[in-house]
C-alpha positions as CSV (number, residue, x, y, z in Angstrom):
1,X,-47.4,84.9,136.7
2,X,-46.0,85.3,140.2
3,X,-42.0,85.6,141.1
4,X,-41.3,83.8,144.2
5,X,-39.2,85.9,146.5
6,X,-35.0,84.5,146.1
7,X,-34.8,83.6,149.8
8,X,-32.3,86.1,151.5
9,X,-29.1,84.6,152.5
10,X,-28.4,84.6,156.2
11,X,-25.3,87.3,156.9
12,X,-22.8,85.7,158.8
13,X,-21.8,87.4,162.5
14,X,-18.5,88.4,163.2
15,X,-17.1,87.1,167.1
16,X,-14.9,90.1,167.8
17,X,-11.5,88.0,168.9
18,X,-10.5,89.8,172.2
19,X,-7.9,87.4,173.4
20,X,-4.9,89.4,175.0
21,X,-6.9,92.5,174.6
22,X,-7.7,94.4,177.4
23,X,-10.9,95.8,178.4
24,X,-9.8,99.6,176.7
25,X,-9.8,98.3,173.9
26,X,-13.1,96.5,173.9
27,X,-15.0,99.0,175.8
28,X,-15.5,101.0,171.9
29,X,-17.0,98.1,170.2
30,X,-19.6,97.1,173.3
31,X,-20.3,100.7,173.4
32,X,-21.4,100.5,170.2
33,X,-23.5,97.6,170.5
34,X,-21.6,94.7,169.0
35,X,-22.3,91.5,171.0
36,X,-20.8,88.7,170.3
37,X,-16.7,88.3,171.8
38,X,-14.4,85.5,171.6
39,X,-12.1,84.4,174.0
40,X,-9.3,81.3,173.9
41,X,-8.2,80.9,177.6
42,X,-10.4,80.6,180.5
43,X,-9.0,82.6,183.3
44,X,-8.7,85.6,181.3
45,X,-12.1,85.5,180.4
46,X,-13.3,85.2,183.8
47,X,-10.9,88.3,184.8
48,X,-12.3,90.1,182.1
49,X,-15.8,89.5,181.4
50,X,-17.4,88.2,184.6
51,X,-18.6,91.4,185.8
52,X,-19.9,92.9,182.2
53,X,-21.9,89.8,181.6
54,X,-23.7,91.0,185.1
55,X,-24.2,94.6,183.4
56,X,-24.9,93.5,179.6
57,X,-26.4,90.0,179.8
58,X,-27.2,90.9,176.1
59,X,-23.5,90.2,175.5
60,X,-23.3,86.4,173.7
61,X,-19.1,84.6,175.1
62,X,-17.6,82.3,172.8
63,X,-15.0,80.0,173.8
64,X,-12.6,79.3,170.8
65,X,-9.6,77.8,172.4
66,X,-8.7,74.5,173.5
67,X,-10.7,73.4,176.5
68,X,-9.5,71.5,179.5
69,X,-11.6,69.1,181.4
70,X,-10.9,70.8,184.8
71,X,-12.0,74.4,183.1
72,X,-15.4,73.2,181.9
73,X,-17.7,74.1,184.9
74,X,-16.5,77.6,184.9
75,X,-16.7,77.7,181.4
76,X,-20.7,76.6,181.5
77,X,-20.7,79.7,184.1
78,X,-19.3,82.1,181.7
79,X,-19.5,81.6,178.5
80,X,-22.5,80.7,175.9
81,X,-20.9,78.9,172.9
82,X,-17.7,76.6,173.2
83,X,-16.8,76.3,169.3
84,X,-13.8,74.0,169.9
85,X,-15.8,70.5,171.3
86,X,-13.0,67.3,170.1
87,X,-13.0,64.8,172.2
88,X,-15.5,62.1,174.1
89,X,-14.2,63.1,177.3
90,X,-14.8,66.8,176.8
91,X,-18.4,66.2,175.7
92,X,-18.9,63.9,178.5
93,X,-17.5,66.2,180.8
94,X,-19.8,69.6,179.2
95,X,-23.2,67.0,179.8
96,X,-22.5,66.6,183.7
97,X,-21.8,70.3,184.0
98,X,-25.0,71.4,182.0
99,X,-27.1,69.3,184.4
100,X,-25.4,70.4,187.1
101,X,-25.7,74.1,186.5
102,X,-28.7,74.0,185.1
103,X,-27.5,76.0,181.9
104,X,-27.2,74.4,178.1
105,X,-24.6,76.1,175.8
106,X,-24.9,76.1,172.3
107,X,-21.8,73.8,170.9
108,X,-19.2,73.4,167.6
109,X,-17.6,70.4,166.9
110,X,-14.1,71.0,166.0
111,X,-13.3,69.0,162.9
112,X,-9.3,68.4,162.0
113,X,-10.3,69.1,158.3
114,X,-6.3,68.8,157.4
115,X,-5.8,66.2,159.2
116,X,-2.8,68.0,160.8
117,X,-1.0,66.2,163.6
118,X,-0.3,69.4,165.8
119,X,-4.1,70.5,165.4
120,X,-7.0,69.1,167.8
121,X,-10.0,68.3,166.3
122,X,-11.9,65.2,165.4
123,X,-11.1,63.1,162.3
124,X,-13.1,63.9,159.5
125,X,-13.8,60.2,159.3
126,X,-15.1,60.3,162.7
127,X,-17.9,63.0,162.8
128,X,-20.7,61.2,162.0
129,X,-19.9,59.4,164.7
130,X,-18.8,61.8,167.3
131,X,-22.4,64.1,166.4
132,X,-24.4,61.1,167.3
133,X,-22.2,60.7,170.4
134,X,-23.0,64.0,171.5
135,X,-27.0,64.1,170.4
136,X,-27.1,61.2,172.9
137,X,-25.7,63.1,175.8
138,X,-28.0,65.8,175.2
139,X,-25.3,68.2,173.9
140,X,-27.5,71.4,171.8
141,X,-24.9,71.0,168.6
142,X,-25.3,73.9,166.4
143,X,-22.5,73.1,163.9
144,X,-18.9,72.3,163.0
145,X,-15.7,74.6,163.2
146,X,-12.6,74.1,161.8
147,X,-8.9,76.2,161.4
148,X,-7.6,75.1,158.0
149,X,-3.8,74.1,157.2
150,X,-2.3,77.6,157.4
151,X,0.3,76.7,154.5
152,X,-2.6,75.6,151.7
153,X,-5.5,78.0,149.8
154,X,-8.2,77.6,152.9
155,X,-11.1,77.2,149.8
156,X,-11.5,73.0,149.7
157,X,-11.0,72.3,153.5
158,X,-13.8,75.4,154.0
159,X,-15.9,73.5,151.0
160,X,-15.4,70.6,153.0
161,X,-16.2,71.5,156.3
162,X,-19.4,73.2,154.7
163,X,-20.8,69.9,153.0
164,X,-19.9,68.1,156.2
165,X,-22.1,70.5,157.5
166,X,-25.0,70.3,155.5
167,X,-24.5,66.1,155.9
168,X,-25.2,66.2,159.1
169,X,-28.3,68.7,158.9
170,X,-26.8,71.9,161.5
171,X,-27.7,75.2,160.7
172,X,-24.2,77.0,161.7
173,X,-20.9,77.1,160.7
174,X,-17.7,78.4,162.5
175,X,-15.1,79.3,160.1
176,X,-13.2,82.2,158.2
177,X,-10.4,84.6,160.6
178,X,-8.8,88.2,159.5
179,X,-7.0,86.0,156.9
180,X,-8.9,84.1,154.4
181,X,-13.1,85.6,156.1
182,X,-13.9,86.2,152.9
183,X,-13.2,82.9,151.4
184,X,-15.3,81.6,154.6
185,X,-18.4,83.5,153.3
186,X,-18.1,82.1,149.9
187,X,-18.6,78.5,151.6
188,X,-21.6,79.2,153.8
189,X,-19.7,80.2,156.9
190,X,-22.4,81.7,160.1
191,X,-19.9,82.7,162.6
192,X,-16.4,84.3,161.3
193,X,-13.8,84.9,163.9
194,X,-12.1,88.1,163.3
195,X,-9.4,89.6,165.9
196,X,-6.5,91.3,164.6
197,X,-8.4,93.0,161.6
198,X,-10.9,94.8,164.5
199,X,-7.9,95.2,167.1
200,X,-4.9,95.1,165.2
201,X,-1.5,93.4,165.8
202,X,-1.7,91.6,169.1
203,X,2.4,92.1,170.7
């Protein structure tokens, strides 16, 4: 009798959170080879990382703060995933600027899995929807992302998120920070976004 193999489970990459850190600090980690960085606002990045991604084009950008309209064509420059995609208007926007540069980043729909008023995002409700929006613009969407209600156990929105996920077919997953990562991994989470536990307290 023959054992089949138990397919291997696909380990989830950590995005290294460098927001507000300066370049001292990540020097160490792209030294040591770590590649992927995230970053939440757009004119930092560019301050930061426009002339490493020259020297280490290896080096994979990932957007995970809010994202004005007027900041996406430098955005499409710079960066090579946008994990915080929640409106029409933004995707809209991201097409035009992809054809125009000639460059196709790889993209998360931000889903308000609380359904917290002070939290962008799009309605749980309204995904199904908004994916087929953005498959009909062209948009390369790689999976869903979401920032759980900070005051509740993160495990049933992540559960959520992750059956949302497998609903819609996509093969990634952006959830799980330096609080609740593990609890992420439990649920199937591909991308976890860790800052403070790689570069401690930001001031």
């Amino acid at each position: 009798m023959q054992l089949e193999a138990t397919p291997k489970k696909k380990l989830p990459k950590i995005i290294a959170v460098s927001k507000t850190f300066g370049i001292e600090k990540i020097s160490p980690l792209i030294e040591f080879g770590h590649l992927d960085f995230g970053e939440n606002k757009v004119q930092e990045a560019i301050n930061k990382w426009s002339d490493i991604k020259i020297e280490k084009p290896q080096i994979k950008l990932h957007l995970i703060g809010k994202l004005q309209t007027n900041k996406v064509k430098f955005v499409i420059k710079l960066f090579d995933y946008i994990h915080s995609l929640d409106s029409e208007k933004l995707a809209k926007k991201i097409s035009e600027e992809e054809t125009k540069q000639n460059k196709k980043l790889k993209l998360f729909i931000q889903v308000n899995i609380g359904n917290e008023d002070q939290k962008s995002g799009i309605n749980k409700e309204s995904v199904h929807k908004f994916y087929n929006y953005c498959k009909d613009l062209k948009l390369d969407i790689i999976g869903l992302m979401c920032i759980p209600p900070s005051s509740e156990s993160p495990d049933k929105y992540f559960k959520e998120l992750s059956q949302l996920n497998n609903q819609l077919n996509l093969s990634e997953l952006s959830m799980g920070m330096s609080s609740d990562y593990l609890k992420a991994v439990e649920n199937s989470s591909s991308y976890l976004r860790i800052g403070s536990s790689i570069f401690g307290s930001r001031s």
